[in-house]
C-alpha positions as a Markdown table, in Angstrom:
| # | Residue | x | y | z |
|---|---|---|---|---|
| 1 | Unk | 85.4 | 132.3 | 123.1 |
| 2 | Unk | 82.0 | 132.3 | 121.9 |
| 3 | Unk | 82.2 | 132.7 | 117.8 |
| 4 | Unk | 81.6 | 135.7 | 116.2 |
| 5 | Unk | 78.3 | 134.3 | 114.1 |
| 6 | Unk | 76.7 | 133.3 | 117.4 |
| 7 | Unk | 77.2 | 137.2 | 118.4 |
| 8 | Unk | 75.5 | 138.2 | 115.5 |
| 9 | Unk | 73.0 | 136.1 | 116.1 |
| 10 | Unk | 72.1 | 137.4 | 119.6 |
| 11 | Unk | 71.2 | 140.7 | 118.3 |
| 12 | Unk | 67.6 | 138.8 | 117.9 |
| 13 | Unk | 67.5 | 136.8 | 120.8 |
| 14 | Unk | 64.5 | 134.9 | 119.5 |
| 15 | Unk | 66.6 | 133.9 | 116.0 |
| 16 | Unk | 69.6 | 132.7 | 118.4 |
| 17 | Unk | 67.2 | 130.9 | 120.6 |
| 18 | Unk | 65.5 | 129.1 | 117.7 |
| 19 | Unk | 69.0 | 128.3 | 116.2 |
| 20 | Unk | 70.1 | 126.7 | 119.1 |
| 21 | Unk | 67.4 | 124.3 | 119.5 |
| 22 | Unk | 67.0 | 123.5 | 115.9 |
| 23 | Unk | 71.1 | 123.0 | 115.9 |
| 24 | Unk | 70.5 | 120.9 | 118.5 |
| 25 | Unk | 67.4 | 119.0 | 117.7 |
| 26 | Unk | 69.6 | 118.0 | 114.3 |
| 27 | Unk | 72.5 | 116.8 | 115.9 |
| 28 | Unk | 70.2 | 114.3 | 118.0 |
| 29 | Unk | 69.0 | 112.9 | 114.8 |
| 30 | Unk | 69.6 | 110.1 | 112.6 |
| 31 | Unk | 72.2 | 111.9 | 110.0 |
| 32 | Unk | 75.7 | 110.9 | 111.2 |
| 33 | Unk | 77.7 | 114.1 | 112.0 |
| 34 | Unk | 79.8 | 113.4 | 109.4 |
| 35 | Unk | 77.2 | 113.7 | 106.8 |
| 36 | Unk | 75.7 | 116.7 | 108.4 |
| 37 | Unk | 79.5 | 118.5 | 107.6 |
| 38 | Unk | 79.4 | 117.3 | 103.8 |
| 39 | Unk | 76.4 | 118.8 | 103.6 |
| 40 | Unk | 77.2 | 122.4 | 105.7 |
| 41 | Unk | 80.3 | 122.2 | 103.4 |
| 42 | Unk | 78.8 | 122.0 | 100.1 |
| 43 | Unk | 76.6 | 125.0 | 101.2 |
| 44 | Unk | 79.2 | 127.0 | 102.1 |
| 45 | Unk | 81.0 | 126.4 | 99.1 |
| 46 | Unk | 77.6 | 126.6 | 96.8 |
| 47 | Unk | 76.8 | 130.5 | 98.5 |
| 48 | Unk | 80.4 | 131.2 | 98.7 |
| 49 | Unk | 80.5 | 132.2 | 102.4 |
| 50 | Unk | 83.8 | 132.0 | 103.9 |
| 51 | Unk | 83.1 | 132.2 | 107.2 |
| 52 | Unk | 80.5 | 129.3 | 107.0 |
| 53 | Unk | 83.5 | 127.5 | 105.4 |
| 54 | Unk | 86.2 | 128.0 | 107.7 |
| 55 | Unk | 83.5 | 127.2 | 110.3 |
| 56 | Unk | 82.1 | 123.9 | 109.0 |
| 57 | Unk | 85.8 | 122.9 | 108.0 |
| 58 | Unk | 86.5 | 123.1 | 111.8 |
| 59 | Unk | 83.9 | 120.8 | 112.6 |
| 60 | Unk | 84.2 | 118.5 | 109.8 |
| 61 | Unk | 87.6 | 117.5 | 111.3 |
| 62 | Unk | 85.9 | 117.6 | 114.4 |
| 63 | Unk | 83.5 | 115.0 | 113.1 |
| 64 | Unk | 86.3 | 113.1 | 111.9 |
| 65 | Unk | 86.2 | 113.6 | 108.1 |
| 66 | Unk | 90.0 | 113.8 | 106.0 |
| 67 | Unk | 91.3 | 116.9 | 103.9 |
| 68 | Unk | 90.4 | 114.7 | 101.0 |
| 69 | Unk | 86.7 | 114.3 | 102.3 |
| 70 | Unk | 86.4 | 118.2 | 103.2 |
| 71 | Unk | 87.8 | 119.1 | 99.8 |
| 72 | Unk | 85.5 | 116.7 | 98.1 |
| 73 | Unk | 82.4 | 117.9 | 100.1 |
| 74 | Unk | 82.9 | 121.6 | 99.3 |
| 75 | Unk | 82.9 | 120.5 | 95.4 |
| 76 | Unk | 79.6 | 117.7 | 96.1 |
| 77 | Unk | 81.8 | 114.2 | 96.0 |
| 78 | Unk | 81.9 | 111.6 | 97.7 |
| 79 | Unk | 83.6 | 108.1 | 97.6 |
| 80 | Unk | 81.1 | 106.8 | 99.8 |
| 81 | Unk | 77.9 | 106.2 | 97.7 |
| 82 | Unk | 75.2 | 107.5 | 100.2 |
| 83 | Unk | 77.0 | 110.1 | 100.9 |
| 84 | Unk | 77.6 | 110.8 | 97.5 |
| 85 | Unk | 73.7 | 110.5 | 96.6 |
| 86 | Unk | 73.1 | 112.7 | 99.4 |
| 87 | Unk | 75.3 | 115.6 | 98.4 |
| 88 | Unk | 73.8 | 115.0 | 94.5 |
| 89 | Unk | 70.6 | 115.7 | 96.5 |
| 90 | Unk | 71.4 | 118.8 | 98.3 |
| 91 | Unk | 72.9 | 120.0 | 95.2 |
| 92 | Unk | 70.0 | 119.7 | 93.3 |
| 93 | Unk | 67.7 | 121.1 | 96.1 |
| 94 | Unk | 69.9 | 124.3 | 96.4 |
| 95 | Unk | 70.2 | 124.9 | 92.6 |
| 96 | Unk | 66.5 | 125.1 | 91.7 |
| 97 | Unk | 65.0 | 126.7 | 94.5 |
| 98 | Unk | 63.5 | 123.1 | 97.0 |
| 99 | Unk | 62.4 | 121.8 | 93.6 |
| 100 | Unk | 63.7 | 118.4 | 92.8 |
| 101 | Unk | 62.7 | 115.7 | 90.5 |
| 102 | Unk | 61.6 | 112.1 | 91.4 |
| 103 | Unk | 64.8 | 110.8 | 90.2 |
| 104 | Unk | 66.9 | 113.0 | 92.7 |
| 105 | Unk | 64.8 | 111.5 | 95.4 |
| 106 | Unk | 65.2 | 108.3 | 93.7 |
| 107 | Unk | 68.7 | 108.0 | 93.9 |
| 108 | Unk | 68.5 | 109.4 | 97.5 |
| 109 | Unk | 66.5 | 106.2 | 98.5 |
| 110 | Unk | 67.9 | 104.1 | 96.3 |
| 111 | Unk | 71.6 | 104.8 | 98.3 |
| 112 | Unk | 69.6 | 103.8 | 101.4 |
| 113 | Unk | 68.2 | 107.1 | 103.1 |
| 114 | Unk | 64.9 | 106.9 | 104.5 |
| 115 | Unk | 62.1 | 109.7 | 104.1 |
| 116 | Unk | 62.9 | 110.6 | 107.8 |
| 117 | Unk | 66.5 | 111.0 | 107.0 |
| 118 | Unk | 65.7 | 112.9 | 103.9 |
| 119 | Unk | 63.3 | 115.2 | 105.8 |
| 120 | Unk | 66.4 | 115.9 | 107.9 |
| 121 | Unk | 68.6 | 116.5 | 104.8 |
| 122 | Unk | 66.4 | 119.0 | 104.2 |
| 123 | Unk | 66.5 | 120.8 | 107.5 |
| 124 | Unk | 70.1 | 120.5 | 107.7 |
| 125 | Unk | 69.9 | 122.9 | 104.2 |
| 126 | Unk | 67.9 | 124.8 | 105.3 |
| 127 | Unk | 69.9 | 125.3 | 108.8 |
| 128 | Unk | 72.8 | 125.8 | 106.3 |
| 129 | Unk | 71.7 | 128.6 | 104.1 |
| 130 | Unk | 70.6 | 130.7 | 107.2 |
| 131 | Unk | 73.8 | 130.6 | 108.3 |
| 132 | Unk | 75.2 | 131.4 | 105.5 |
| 133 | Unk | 72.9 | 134.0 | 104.8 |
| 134 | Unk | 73.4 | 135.7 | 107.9 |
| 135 | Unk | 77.2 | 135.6 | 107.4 |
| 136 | Unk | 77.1 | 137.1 | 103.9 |
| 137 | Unk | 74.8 | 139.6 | 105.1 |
| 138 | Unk | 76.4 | 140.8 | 108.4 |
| 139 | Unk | 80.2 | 140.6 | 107.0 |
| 140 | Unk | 80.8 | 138.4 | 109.6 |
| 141 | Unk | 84.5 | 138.6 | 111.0 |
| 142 | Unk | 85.9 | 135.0 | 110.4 |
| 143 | Unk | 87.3 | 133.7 | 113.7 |
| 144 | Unk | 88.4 | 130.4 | 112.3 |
| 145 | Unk | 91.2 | 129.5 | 110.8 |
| 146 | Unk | 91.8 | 130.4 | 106.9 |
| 147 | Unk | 91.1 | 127.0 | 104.5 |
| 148 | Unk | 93.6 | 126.0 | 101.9 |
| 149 | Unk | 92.2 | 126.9 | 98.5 |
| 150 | Unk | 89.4 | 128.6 | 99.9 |
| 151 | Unk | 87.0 | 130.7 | 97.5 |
| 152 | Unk | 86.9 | 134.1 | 97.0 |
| 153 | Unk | 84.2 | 136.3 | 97.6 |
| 154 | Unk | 81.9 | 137.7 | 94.8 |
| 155 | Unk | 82.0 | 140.9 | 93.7 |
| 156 | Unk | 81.9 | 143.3 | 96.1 |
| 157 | Unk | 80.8 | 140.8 | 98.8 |
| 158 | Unk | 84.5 | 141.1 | 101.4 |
| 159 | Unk | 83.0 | 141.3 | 104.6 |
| 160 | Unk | 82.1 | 144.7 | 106.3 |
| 161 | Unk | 84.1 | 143.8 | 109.9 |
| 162 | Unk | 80.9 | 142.4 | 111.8 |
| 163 | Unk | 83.5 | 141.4 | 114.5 |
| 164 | Unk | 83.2 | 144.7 | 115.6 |
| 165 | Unk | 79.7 | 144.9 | 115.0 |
| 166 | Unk | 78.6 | 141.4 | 117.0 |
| 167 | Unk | 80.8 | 143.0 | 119.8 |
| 168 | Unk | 78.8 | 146.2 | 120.0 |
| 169 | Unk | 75.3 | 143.9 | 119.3 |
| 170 | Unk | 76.2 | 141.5 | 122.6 |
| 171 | Unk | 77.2 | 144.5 | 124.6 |
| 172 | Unk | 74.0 | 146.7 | 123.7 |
| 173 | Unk | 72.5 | 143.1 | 124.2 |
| 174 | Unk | 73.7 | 142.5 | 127.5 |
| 175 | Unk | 72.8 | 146.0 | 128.8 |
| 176 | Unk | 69.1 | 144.8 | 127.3 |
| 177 | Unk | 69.0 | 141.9 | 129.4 |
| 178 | Unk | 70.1 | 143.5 | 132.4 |
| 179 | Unk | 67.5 | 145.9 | 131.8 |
| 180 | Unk | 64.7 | 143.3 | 131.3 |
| 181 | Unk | 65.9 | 141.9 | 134.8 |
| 182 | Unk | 65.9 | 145.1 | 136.7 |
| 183 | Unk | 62.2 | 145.8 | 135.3 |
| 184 | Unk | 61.5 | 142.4 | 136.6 |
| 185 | Unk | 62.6 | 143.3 | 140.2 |
């Protein structure tokens, strides 16, 4: 089954190309994947985007992190202290705009992180809020499974059934490519 978001994305295949290896690139880094679902989790919380939720739930467990640890992550905790500093951090950069102060990047370093894994920080944010983005924007049609106590969308933001919508966007897609080949030949 390939998820609904990843449909949406193909309706630019340069966007879902770009995602893919930046996705990629980040999961090769030096952020362990369990840090790298605190952080997707706080973001989907912080932007209230449900499908980004249920989706980074899925693969926080994946990535071996408790209930307890999801739940904490979606509210910016942590009982481990880098991780904690680290979701202080992303917290900080999402609520005024990239602009932080020295002491958020103090505490940062002073958990342990160096600049190359706070330059990856970064990146995984900004990975994050695209994704997000895109999801509030599209409606996207969740395809993963519900979270306990998950949020409710803002006012007037319920999705708009973009299940239906990435369906008809990889279909009209597909006939694209086969298109593009046919020219080719």
């Amino acid at each position: 089954m390939i998820p609904n978001m990843i449909l949406t994305m193909a309706c630019s295949p340069a966007v879902l190309r770009g995602w893919i290896h930046m996705a990629g690139a980040l999961e090769q880094g030096s952020l362990p994947a369990g840090v790298r679902a605190s952080i997707a989790l706080l973001i989907a919380e912080m932007h209230q985007s449900e499908y980004c939720l249920r989706a980074q739930r899925a693969f926080a467990r994946a990535a071996g992190l408790t209930e307890e640890e999801i739940a904490d992550s979606r509210m910016g905790v942590s009982t481990d202290r880098r991780n904690e500093a680290c979701l202080a951090f992303v917290k900080a950069l999402v609520e005024n705009g990239g602009r932080v102060r020295e002491v958020d990047l103090a505490r940062l370093r002073g958990a342990g992180h160096s600049d190359s894994e706070i330059v990856e920080v970064i990146a995984n944010v900004a990975a994050n809020i695209f994704t997000s983005y895109l999801n509030l924007v599209a409606g996207t049609e969740a395809d993963f499974p519900k979270v306990p106590g998950t949020i409710e969308p803002r006012d007037g933001a319920r999705g708009r059934g973009a299940g239906a919508q990435a369906g008809a966007i990889a279909e009209s897609l597909s006939k694209q490519e086969e298109k593009k080949w046919a020219d080719k030949t």
